[in-house]
C-alpha positions as a Python dict, from the first residue, in 0.01 Angstrom:
ca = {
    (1, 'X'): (0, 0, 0),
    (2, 'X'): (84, 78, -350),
    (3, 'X'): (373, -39, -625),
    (4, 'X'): (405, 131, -878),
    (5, 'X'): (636, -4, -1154),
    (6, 'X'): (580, 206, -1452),
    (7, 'X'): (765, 124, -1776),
    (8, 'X'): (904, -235, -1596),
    (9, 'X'): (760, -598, -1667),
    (10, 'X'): (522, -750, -1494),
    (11, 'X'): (678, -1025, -1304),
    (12, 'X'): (560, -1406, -1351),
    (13, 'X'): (385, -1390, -1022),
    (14, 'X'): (175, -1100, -1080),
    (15, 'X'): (97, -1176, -1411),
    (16, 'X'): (-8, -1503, -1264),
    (17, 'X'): (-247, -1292, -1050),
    (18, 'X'): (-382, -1072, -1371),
    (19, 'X'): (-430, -1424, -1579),
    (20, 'X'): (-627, -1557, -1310),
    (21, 'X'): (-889, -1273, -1251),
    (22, 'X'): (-924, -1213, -1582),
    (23, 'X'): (-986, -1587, -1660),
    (24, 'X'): (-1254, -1622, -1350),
    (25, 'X'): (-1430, -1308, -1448),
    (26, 'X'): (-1673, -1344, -1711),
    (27, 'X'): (-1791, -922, -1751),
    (28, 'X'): (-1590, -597, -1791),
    (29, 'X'): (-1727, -270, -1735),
    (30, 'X'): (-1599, -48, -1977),
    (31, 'X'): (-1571, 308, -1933),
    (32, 'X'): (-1614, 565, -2242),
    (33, 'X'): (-1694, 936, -2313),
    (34, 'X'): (-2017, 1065, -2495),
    (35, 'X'): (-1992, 1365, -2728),
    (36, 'X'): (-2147, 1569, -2474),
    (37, 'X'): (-1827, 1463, -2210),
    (38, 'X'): (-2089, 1307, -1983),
    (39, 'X'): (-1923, 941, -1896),
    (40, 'X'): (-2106, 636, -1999),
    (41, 'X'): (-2053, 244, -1851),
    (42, 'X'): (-2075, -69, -1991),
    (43, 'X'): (-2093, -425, -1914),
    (44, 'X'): (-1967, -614, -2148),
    (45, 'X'): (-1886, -1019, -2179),
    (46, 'X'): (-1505, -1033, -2281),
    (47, 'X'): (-1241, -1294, -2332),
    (48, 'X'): (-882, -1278, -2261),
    (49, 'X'): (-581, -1298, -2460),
    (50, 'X'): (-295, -1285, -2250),
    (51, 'X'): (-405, -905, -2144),
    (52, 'X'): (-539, -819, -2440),
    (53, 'X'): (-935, -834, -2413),
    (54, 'X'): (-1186, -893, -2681),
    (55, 'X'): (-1553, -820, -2676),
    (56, 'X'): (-1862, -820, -2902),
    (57, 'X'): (-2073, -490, -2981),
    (58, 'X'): (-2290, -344, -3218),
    (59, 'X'): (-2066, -74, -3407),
    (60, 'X'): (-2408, 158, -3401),
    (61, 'X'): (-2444, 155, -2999),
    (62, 'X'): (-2365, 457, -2798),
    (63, 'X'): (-2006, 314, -2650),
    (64, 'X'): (-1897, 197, -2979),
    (65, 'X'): (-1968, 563, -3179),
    (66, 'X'): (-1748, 677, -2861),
    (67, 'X'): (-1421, 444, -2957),
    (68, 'X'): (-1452, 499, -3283),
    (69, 'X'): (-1445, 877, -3219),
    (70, 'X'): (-1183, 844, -2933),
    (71, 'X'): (-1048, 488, -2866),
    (72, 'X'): (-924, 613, -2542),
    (73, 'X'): (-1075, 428, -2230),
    (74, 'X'): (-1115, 230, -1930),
    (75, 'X'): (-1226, -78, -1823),
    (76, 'X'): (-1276, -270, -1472),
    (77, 'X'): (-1285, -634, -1356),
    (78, 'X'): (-1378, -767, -1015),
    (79, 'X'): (-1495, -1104, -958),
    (80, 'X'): (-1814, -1085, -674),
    (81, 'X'): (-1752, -1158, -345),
    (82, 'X'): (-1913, -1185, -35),
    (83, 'X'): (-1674, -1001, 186),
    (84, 'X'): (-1454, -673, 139),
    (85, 'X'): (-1168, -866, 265),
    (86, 'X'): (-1185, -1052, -64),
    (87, 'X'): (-1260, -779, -250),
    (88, 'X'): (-1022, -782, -586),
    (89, 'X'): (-1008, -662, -930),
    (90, 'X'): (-819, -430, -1185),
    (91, 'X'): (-889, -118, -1305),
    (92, 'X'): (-698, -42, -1691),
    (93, 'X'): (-688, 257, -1906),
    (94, 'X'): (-617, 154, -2233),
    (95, 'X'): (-724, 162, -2619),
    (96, 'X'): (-1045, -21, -2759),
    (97, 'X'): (-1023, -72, -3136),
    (98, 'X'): (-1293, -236, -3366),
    (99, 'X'): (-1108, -541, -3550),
    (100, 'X'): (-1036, -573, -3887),
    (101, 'X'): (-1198, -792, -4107),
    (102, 'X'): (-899, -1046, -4105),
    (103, 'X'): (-834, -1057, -3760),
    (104, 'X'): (-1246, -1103, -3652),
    (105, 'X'): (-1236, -1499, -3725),
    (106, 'X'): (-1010, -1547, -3456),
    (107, 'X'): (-1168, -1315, -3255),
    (108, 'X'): (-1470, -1437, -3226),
    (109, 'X'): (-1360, -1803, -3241),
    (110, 'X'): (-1209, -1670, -2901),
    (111, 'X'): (-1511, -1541, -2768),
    (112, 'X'): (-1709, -1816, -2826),
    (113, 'X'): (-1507, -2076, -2686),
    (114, 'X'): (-1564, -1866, -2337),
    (115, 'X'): (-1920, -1777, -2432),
    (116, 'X'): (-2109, -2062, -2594),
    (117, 'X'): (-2457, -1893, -2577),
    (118, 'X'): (-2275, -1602, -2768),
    (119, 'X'): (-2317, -1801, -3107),
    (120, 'X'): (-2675, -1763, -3160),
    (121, 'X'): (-2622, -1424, -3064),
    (122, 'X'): (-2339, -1370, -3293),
    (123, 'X'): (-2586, -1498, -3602),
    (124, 'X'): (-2898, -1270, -3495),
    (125, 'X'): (-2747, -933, -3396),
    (126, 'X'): (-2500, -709, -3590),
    (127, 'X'): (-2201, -756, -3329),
    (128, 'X'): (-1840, -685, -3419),
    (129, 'X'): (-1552, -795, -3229),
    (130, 'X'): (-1304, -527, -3056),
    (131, 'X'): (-988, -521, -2897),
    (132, 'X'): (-899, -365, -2563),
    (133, 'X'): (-527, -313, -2519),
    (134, 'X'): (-448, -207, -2168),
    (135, 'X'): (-176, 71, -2167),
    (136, 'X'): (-203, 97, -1750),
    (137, 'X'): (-291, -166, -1478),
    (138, 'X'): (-394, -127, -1116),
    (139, 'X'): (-413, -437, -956),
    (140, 'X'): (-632, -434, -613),
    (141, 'X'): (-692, -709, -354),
    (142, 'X'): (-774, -706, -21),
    (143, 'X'): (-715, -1078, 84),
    (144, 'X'): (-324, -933, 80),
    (145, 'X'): (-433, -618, 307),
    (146, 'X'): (-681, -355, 326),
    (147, 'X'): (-578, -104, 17),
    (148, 'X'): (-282, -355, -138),
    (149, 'X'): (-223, -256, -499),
    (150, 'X'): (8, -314, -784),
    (151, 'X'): (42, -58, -1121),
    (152, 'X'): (203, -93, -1429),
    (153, 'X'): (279, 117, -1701),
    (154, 'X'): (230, -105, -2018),
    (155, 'X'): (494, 23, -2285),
    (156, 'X'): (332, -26, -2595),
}
């Protein structure tokens, strides 16, 4: 079963639902094109805001080159389980931008509230803090039925 409700809000309850997976799950995978076309994944750490999420990267590695030359991608969450009738996660399709200089304090004092071990890290590797903004949500979870989904159509 699938709702679609592109261009509406997303109601308090389901938002409720998106807050809460994105708040138990620790890694994204984001999904980005090489030059070549081929598609390349990546776990990454990230930390919400609202459903906004920020990760760390170096600017030089492969998946970063491929936002800056087409910010255009997709990312997936899904908390392990045990059990496909737990299964759950999201799948997005969004934008990832590298932040500005002014807005990376906050950033990163974001990120390493969530990820403590981050701030050695942080001090010893060239990472740079980036923004995912979601511009489509699919919502999945099987503890509501096998194949229940939600989408939205963020407008920006």
């Amino acid at each position: 079963m699938t709702t679609r409700t592109p261009g509406r809000r997303i109601d308090k309850a389901a938002r409720a639902a998106l807050l809460a997976l994105l708040e138990e799950t620790p890694a994204l995978t984001l999904a980005t094109l090489d030059p070549d076309g081929a598609p390349r994944a990546t776990p990454l750490y990230f930390a919400p805001v609202d459903l906004t999420l920020i990760f760390l990267s170096d600017p030089a590695s492969q998946h970063s080159r491929n936002l800056q030359a087409d910010p255009r991608c997709g990312v997936a969450i899904y908390p392990a389980v045990a059990d496909w009738r737990s299964l759950r996660g999201l799948q997005m399709r969004g934008q990832a931008v590298r932040l500005s200089e002014m807005e990376t304090p906050r950033a990163l004092q974001l990120y390493l509230q969530r990820f403590l071990f981050a701030a050695d890290l942080a001090r010893t590797v060239q990472a740079a803090p980036y923004r995912f903004q979601p511009s489509w949500i699919r919502r999945i979870d099987n503890r509501q039925g096998f194949g229940f989904q939600q989408e939205w159509q963020i407008d920006a």
